[in-house]
C-alpha positions in Angstrom: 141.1 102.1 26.8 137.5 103.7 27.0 137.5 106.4 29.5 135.0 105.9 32.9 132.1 106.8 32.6 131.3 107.1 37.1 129.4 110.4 37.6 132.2 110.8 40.1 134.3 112.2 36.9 131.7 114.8 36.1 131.8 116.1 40.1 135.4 116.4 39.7 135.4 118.5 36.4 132.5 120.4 37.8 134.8 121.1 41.3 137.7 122.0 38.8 135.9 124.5 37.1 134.0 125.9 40.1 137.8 126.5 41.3 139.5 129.6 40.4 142.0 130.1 37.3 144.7 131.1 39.1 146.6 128.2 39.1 150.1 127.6 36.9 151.3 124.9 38.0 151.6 121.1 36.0 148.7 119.9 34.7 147.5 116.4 33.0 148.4 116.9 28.8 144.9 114.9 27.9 142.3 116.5 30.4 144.4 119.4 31.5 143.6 118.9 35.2 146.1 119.9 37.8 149.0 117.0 38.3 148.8 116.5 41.8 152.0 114.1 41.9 150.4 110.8 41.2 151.1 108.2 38.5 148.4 108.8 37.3 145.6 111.9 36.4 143.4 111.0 39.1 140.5 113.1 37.1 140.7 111.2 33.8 142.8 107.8 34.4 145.3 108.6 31.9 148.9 107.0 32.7 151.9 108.6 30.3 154.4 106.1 31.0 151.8 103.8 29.5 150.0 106.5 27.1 147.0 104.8 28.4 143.8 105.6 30.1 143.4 103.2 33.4 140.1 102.3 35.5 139.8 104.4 38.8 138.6 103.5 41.9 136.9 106.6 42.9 135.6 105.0 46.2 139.0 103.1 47.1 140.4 106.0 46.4 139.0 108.0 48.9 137.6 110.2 46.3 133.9 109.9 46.8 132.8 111.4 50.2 130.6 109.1 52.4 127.1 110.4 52.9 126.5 111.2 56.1 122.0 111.6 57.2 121.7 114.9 59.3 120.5 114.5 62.4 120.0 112.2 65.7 118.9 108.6 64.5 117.6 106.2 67.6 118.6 102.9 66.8 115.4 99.9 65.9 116.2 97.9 69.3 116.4 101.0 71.6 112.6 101.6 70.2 111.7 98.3 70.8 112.7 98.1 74.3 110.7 101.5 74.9 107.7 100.3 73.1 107.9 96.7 75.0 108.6 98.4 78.5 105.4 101.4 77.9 103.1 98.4 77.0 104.5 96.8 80.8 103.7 100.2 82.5 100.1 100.5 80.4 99.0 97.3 81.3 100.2 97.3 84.9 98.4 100.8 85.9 95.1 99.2 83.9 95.2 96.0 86.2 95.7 98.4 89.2 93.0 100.3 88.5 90.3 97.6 87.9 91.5 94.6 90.0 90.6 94.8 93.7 93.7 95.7 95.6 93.1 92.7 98.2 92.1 90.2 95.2 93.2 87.1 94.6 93.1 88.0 90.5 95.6 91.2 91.3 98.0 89.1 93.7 98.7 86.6 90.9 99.0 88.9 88.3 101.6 90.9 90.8 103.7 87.8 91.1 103.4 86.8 87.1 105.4 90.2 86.9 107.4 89.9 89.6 108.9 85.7 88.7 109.0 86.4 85.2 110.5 90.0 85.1 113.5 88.4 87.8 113.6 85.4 85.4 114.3 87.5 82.1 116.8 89.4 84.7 118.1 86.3 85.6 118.9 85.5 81.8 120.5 88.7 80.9 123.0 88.0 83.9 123.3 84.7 82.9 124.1 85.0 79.0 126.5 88.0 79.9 128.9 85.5 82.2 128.6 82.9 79.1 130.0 85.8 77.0 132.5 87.5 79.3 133.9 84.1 80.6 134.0 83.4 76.3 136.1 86.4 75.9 138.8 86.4 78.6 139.1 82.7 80.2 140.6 84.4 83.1 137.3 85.8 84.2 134.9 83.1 85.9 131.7 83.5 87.2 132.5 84.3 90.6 133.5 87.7 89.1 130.3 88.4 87.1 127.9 87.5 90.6 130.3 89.8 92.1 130.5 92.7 89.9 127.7 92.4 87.4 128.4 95.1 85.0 131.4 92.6 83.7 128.4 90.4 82.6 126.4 93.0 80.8 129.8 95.0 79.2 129.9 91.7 77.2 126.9 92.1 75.9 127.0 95.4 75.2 130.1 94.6 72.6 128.1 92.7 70.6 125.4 95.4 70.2 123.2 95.4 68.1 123.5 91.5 68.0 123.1 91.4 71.0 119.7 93.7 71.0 117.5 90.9 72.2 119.0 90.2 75.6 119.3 94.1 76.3 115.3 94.2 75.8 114.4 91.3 77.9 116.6 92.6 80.5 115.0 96.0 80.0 111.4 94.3 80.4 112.3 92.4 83.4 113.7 95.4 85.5 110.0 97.0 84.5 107.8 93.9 85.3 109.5 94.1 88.4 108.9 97.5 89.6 105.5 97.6 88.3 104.7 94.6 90.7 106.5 96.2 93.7 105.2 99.9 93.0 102.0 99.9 90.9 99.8 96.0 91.4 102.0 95.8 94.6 98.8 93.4 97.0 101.7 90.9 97.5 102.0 91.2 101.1 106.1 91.7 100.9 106.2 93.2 104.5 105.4 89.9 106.2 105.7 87.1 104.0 105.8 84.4 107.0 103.0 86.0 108.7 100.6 83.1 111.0 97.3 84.2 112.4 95.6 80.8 113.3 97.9 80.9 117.0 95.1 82.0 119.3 95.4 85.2 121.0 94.1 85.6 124.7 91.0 87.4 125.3 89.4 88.3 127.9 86.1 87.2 128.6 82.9 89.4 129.2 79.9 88.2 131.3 77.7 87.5 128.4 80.4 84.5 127.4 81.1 83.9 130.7 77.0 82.8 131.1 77.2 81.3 127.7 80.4 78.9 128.4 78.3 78.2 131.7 75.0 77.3 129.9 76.5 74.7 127.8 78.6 73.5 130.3 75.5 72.4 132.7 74.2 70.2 129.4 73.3 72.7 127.2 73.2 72.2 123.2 77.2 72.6 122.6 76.2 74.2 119.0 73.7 76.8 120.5 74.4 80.5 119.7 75.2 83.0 122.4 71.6 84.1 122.0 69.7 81.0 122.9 72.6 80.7 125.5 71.5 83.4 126.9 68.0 83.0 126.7 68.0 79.5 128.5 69.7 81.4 131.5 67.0 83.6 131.8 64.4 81.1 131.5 66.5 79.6 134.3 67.3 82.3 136.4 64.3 84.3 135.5 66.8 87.8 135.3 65.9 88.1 131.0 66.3 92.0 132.3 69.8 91.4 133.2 70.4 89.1 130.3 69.5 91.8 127.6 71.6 94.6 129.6 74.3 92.3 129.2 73.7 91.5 126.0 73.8 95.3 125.1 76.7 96.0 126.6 78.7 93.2 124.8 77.3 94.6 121.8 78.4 98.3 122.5 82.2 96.5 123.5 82.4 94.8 119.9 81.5 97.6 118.0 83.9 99.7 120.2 86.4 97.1 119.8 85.9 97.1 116.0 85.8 101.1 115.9 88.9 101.4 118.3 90.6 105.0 117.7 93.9 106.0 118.6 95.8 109.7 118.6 98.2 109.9 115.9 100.5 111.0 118.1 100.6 107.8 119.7 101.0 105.6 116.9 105.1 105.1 116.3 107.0 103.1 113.5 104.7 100.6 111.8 101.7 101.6 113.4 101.8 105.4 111.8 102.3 103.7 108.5 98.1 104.4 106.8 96.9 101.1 104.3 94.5 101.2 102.2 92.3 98.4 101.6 88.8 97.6 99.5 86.1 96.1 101.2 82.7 95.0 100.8 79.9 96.2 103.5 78.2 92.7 104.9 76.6 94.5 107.3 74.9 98.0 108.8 73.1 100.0 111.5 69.8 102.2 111.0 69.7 105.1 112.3 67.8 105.8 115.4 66.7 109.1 114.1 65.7 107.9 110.7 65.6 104.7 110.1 65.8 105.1 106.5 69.4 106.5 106.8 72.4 103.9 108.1 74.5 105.1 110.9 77.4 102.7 110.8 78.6 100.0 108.0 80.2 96.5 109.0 82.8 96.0 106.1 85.1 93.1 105.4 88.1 92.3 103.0 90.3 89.6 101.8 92.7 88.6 104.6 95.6 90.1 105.3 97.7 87.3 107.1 99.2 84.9 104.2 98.4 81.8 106.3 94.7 82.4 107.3 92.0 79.7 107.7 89.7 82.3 106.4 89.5 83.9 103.0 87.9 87.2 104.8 87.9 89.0 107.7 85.4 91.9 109.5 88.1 94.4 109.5 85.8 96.9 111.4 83.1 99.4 111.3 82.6 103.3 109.9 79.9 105.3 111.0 78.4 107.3 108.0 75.7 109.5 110.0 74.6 112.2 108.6 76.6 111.6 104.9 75.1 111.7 101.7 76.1 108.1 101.5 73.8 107.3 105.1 70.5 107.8 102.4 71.7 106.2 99.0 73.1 103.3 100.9 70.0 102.6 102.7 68.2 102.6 99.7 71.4 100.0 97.9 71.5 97.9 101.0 67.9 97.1 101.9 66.3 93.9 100.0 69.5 92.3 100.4 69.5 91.5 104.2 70.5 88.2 104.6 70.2 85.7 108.1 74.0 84.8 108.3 76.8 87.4 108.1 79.0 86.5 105.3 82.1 86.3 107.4 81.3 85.2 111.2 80.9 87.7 113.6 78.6 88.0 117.0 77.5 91.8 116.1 73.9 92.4 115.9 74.1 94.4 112.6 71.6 93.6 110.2 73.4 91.5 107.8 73.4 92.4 103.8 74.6 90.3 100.9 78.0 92.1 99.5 76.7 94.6 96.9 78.4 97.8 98.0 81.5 98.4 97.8 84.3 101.0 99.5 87.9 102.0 100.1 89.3 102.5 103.7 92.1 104.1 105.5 93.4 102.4 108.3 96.3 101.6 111.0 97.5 98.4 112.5 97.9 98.5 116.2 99.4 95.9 118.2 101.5 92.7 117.8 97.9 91.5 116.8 97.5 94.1 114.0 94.3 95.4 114.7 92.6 97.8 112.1 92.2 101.1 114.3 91.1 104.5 113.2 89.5 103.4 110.3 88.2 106.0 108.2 86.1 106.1 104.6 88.4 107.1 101.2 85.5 106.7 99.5 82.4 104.7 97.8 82.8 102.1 94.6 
């Protein structure tokens, strides 16, 4: 029979000569090689109860050694779920960074990550019962909503089969903390929040005349300003009208500007929020009336259930800034009659072209924005 020709001969001769001579022991009578106590030389295949050269399985017979690749090699679906969760991170800091954080736009995309991300959670658990009740009909699902890691030990087994689950899963948990921790504007804290129950408030004398104009046949839709103006015509006391007139003013803008120590503010109140908002509205400076002393800003609303889609969430004073110039200059040419969100303030109302960030606390079982403070200009 024609000898074998597998290189795996010519390693062995070249080990056996690469070995020192010393040896004396038995050795094959057609290649010479040491007998190691088989039936057969195991170097050239030749069997003397036969006198015949036999085929060898060098690699069933353990002779050829595996190659082993040096080195740390990360397996394809570990990469993928890396590469697929980065891309979730990337994208989620870019939509933080250029949506508005009171937007409707950055709200939706917040909850797109936060359904879908708990759905392809939801799946993960869901295949991993399939497989673990598949395995052992003892377990039921009971035990895999009990103690999860039952579920996903099941598909861990079936690695790398079983890659695909292991990266949805690993997308979900990261949709879902990018919409809690990076889009967040999902208002989590107060989900059943209602604002449209009226609040009491006390009236002033300038609504007091007002309510008492209109109620002795007065134009029901006038404004407090001709209200006020037909009482004086009335009365003949316009003096007293426009001293009470500035005075209601000086108490809304108070009212909108209220500040409180820190050391006051306890639990939720100390908690600072951020929030963008647009300036509707401003003061000119008395000393120079090309500067603005204070800015009237609004934002989205913050109560899940409101009639309105924005509110005046209060005032900053910029006097004496290098924003009080530049925003004159932005501001004026876009003064508008009506305020863009309804307020009684005399400000002179802008459309919204300027844009800022705020720093603010909530006071009250009403919430109301106190200490508000300017981050900074968009």
């Amino acid at each position: 029979m024609k000898r074998s020709g597998n290189l795996a001969v010519l390693e062995r001769h070249e080990q056996l000569e690469s070995q020192p001579a010393a040896y004396d022991g038995p050795v094959c009578s057609k290649c010479s090689a040491p007998d190691e106590g088989y039936a057969l030389c195991r170097v050239c295949g030749y069997y003397p109860k036969l006198d015949k050269f036999m085929e060898i399985d060098y690699e069933m017979e353990g002779l050829v050694e595996e190659v082993v690749e040096p080195g740390f090699k990360m397996p394809s679906w570990v990469a993928a779920a890396l590469g697929f969760s980065l891309l979730v991170i990337a994208e989620s800091v870019g939509s933080a960074m250029f949506l508005p954080l009171d937007s409707a736009e950055r709200m939706a995309w917040s909850l797109v990550h936060l359904i879908g991300g708990a759905l392809l959670i939801m799946a993960f658990q869901f295949r991993g019962t399939f497989y673990a009740i598949m395995d052992d009909t003892s377990v039921t699902a009971v035990d895999c909503i009990v103690w999860p890691p039952r579920a996903w030990e099941a598909i861990a087994v079936r690695l790398p089969g079983s890659s695909r689950q292991f990266i949805m899963a690993t997308v979900g948990v990261f949709a879902v903390l990018m919409s809690l921790l990076v889009i967040r504007s999902v208002p989590y804290s107060s989900p059943f929040a209602i604002d449209w129950v009226s609040q009491p408030k006390s009236k002033s004398v300038l609504a007091q005349v007002a309510s008492q104009v209109k109620a002795k046949g007065g134009d029901s839709k006038m404004t407090m300003e001709e209200a006020l103006n037909s009482f004086a015509e009335e009365t003949g006391v316009k003096d007293l009208a426009a001293e009470e007139a500035a005075r209601a003013q000086a108490e809304m803008l108070a009212d909108l500007d209220k500040q409180i120590p820190e050391d006051e503010l306890e639990g939720k109140e100390s908690v600072v929020h951020t929030a963008r908002c647009i300036v509707v509205g401003y003061f000119a400076s008395d000393a120079s009336p090309n500067e603005v002393s204070r800015i009237v800003l609004a934002t989205a609303s913050r109560f899940n259930n409101s009639r309105n889609k924005f509110e005046i969430l209060g005032s900053v004073s910029v006097q004496g800034t290098p924003e009080a110039i530049s925003l004159m200059k932005k501001l004026r040419g876009s003064e508008t009659k009506e305020p863009l969100v309804d307020s009684q303030l005399a400000a002179v109302w802008v459309k919204p072209s300027a844009r800022c960030e705020i720093d603010f606390n909530e006071h009250g079982e009403n919430r109301q924005p106190v200490n508000l403070k300017l981050k900074r200009m968009l």
